[in-house]
C-alpha positions, 0 to 999 in steps of 0.5 A: 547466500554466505561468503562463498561466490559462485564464479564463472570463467570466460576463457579456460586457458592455461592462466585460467585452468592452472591458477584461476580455478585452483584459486577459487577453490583454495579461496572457498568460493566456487567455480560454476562454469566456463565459456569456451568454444575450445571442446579441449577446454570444456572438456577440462572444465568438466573435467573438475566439476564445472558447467561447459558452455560454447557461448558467452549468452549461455553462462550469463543465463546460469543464476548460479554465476554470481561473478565472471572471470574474464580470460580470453585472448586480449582483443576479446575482453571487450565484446565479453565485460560489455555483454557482462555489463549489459547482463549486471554479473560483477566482472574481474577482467584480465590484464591488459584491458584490452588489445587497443585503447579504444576497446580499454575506453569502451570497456570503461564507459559500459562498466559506467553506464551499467554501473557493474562491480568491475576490476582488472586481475592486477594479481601482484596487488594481491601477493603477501609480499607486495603487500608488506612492502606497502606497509613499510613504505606507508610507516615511513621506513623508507624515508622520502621514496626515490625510485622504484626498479622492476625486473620481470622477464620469462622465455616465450618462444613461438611453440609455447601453447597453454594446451596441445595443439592451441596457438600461441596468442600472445605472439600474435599483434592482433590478439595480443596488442603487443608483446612483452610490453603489453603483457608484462609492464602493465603488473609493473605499472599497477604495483607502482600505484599499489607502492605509492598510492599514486600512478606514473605520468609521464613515460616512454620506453624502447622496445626489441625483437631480439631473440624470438622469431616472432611479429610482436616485442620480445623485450622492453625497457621502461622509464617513468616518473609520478607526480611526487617525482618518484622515478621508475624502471621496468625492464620486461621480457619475453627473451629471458632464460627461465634458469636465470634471475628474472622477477625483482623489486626495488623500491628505493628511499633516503632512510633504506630500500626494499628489495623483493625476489621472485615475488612477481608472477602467479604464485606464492612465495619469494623474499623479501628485505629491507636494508638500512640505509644508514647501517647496509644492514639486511633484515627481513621482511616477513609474509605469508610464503604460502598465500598465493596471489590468485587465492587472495585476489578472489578472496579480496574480490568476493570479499568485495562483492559481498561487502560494497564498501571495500570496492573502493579499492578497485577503479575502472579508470585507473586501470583505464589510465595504466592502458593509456600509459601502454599506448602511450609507451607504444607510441614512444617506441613507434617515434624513436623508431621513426627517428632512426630512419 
């Protein structure tokens, strides 16, 4: 069978088509084929080689899909990993989970139940960067850890579209859940277990709809705080000018801070520094530049699949878990509104 896995792809959107597929074909795997009721999209699949199919049954019933990707709209990831799950493929979901906590739930439990090598395409776990940054974290370079910063912003506006003449989903609260929050923290949420090695607990936030003319947040700020007492910050926004400074990490310690540039996002390259924090001196930290997160995240995937010891390193319920920390920021949100009533 050898290392190389033959993929599938549910939803050939922009994420797909531009870093998904590339991936997969950087990483030396395959793509096979993709599901998608859009002919635009079929047609592009085609396009590079792959399989077309209209309907989720007819990609599952290809033997050449060992493992499937999943990237339709929000509110669509359930009905697909629970077919997925029934049919045994080893699935790698897109964030968020799902549109609703109840679907994230439902997810978990068919994964369980079928007992299916799942994960969810946390890709910034993957980035060269994120990773050296958690090697100093662990050697103790930073001391105690105290906070952790994030700044992870675009410009979303209504007219954005992954194709010509498709809508614009993630503006839309039923297909999307939410706005920046829902699309934006949950990268934010996971790097902070990835750093630490332990999730945030407790949470709330503010949300805005200042800029864009749409029904969802353009905008949010989060704060939290883990077990151990490290206390973390996310600003995230759909209301940001591309030009301007937009992707940041800090991660904070009594022996020194690690600060990362335009690391955050879908592809490769940034900066990264630690600065001491008896001296202020700078020294950086050094990385693969070229190393895109979505070529290693496949590879670390299909690594996975092939080798079922490493699948430690993915869990259905702490994915399940940062969801619930989504809802639960929602429902911050919803109560301080209330309050200003």
């Amino acid at each position: 069978m050898g290392d190389a896995v033959g993929w599938g792809i549910v939803g050939y959107g922009w994420v797909a088509r531009d870093y998904m597929a590339p991936g997969i074909r950087a990483a030396g795997h395959r793509l096979v084929a993709v599901c998608d009721p859009g002919e635009t999209s079929r047609r592009a699949a085609q396009d590079e080689g792959a399989r077309a199919y209209d309907t989720l049954e007819r990609l599952i019933g290809d033997p050449e899909v060992e493992a499937v990707y999943v990237a339709t709209p929000n509110h669509l990831h359930r009905e697909a990993v629970e077919a997925l799950a029934a049919a045994g493929k080893p699935v790698l979901c897109e964030k968020p989970m799902a549109a609703r906590l109840g679907d994230a739930e439902a997810m978990t439990e068919a994964v369980r139940a079928a007992g299916i090598f799942y994960g969810t395409a946390f890709d910034q776990r993957h980035h060269p960067g994120h990773r050296a940054m958690r090697a100093a974290i662990r050697d103790g370079r930073l001391g105690t850890v105290t906070a952790i910063r994030i700044v992870y912003a675009c410009w979303l506006d209504r007219r954005w579209a992954s194709f010509a003449g498709q809508d614009n989903w993630r503006i839309d609260p039923v297909q999307a859940g939410g706005g920046a929050l829902m699309d934006l923290a949950p990268h934010g949420l996971d790097l902070v277990d990835f750093l630490l090695g332990e999730s945030i607990r407790d949470i709330t936030a503010l949300t805005q709809a200042r800029a864009q003319d749409y029904a969802v947040d353009d905008g949010a700020v989060l704060i939290g705080r883990t077990p151990g007492g490290v206390l973390a910050s996310l600003s995230v926004a759909y209301n940001c000018p591309d030009a301007l400074p937009r992707r940041r990490l800090e991660v904070v310690g009594t022996k020194g801070m690690l600060s990362a540039i335009d690391t955050m996002g879908q592809t490769a390259g940034g900066t990264a520094t630690f600065i001491d924090g008896a001296t202020g001196s700078p020294e950086a930290v050094r990385f693969d530049a070229a190393a895109s997160p979505f070529t290693e995240q496949v590879r670390a995937f299909g690594s996975a699949l092939r080798r079922p010891a490493e699948r430690a390193a993915y869990s259905a319920a702490r994915d399940l878990h940062t969801m619930r920390l989504i809802a639960r920021a929602y429902d911050a949100c919803a109560g301080a509104n209330g309050s200003n009533t």
